[in-house]
Backbone bond lengths (Angstrom), bond angles and torsions (degrees), N, CA, C in turn:
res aa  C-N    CA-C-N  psi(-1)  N-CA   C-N-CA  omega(-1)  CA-C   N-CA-C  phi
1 X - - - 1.460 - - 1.524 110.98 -
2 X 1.350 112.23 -44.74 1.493 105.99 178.07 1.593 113.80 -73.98
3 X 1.136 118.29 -41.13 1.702 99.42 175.11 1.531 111.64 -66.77
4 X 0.999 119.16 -6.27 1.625 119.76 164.43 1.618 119.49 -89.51
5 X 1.214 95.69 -0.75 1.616 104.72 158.96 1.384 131.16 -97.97
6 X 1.742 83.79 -41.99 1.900 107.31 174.21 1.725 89.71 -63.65
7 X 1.102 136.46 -51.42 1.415 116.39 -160.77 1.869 112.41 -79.10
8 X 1.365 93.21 -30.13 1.649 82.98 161.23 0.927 151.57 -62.40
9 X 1.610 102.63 -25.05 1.721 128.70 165.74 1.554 114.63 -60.23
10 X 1.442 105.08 -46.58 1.362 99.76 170.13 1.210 130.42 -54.07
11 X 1.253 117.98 -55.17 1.527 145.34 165.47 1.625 97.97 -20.66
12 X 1.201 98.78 -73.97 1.486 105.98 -152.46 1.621 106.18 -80.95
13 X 1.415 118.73 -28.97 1.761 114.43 160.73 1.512 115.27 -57.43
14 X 1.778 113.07 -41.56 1.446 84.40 162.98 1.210 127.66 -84.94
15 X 1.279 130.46 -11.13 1.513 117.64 164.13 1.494 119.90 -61.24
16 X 1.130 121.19 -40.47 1.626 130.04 176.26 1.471 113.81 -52.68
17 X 1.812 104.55 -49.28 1.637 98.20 176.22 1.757 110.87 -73.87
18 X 1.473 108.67 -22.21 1.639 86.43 173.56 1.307 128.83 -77.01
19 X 1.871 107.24 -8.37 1.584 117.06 -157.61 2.118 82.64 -84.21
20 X 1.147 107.15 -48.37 1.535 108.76 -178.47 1.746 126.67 -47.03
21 X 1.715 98.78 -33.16 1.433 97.65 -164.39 1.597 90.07 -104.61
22 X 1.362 130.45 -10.07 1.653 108.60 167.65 1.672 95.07 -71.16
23 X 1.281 130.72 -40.46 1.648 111.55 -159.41 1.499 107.02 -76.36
24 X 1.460 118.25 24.54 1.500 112.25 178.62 1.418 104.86 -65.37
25 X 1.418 131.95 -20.18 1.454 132.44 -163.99 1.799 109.30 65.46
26 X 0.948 119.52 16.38 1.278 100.94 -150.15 1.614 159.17 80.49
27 X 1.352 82.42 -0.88 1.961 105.55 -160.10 1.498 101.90 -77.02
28 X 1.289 117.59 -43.62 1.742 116.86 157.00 1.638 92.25 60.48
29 X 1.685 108.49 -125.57 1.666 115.58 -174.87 1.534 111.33 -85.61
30 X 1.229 118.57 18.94 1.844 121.97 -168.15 1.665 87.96 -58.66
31 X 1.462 142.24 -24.33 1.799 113.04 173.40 1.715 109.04 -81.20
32 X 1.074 104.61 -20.06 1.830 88.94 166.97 1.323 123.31 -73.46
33 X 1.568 125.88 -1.17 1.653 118.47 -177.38 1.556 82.76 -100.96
34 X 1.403 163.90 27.22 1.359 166.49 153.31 1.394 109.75 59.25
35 X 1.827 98.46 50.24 1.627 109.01 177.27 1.594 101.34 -105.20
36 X 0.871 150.72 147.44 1.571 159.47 175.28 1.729 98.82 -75.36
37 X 1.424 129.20 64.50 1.505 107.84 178.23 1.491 111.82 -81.58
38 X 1.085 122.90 18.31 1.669 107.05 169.74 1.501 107.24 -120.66
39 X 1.093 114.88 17.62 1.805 112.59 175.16 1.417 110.94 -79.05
40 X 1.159 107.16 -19.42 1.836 108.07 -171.84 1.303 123.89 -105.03
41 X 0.989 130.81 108.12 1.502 132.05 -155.92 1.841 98.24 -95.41
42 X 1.399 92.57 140.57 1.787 105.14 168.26 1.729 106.45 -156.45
43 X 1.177 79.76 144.21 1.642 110.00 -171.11 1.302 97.42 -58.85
44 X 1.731 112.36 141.70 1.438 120.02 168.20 1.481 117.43 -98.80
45 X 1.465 86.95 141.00 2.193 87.17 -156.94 1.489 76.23 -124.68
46 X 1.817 105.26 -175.20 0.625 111.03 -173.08 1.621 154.71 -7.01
47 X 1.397 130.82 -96.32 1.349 118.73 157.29 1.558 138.94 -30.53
48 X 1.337 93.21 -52.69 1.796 130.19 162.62 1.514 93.37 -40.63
49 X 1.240 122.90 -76.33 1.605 99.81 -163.35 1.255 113.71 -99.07
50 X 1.433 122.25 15.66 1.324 130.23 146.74 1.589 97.50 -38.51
51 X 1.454 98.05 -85.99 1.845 125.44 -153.30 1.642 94.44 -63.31
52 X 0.959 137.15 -27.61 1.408 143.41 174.77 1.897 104.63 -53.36
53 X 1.503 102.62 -70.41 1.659 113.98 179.60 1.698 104.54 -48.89
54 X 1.359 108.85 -56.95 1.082 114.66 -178.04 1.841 124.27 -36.78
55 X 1.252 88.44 -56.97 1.782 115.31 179.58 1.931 104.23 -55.58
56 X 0.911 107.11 -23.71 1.736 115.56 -166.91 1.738 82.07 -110.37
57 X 1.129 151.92 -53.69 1.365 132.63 173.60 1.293 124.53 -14.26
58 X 2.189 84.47 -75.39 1.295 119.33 173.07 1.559 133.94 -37.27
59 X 1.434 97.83 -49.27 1.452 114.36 170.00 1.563 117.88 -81.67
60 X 1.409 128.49 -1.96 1.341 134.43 159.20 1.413 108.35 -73.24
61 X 1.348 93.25 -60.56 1.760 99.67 -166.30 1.987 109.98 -64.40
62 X 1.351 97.35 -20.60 1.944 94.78 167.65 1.345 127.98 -65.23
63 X 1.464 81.30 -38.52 1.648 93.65 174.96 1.172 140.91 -71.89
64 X 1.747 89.96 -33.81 1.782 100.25 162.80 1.497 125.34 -64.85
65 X 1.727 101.56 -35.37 1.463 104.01 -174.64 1.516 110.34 -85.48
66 X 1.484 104.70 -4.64 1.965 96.01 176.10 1.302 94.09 -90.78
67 X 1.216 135.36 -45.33 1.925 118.40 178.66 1.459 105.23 -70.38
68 X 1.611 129.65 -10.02 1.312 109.38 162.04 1.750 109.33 -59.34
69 X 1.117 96.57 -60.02 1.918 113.64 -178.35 1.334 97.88 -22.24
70 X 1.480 107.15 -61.64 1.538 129.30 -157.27 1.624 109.97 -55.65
71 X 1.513 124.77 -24.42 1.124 152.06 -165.50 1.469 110.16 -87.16
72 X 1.061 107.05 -71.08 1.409 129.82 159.00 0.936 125.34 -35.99
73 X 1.781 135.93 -13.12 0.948 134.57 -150.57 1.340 151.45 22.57
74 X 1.967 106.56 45.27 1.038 110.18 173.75 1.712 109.38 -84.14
């Protein structure tokens, strides 16, 4: 049971860090050219709040299965 937890954890940390670094938009170093890119708010449409829901799944279901771990006493 626990390596079927340990392997789910993995699973889903790397899915979480990839769900995080596609929604960068691209913005990368955009505060070193001394443009304000987070002052402007826009609605997430399609894809956007695809990968958005997704990312909050992801990060539910880690959490449950690391206090499962935690339970378990691994």
């Amino acid at each position: 049971m626990a390596t079927f937890i340990d392997i789910g954890l993995i699973i889903t940390s790397i899915a979480l860090i990839a769900s995080v670094i596609l929604q960068s938009k691209g913005g990368g170093l955009g505060g070193l050219t001394g443009a304000d890119s987070g002052s402007v708010f826009t609605a997430r449409r399609g894809i956007e709040r695809v990968l958005f829901r997704v990312t909050i799944a992801l990060s539910v279901l880690f959490f449950v299965l690391a206090l499962t771990a935690l339970f378990l006493g691994r």
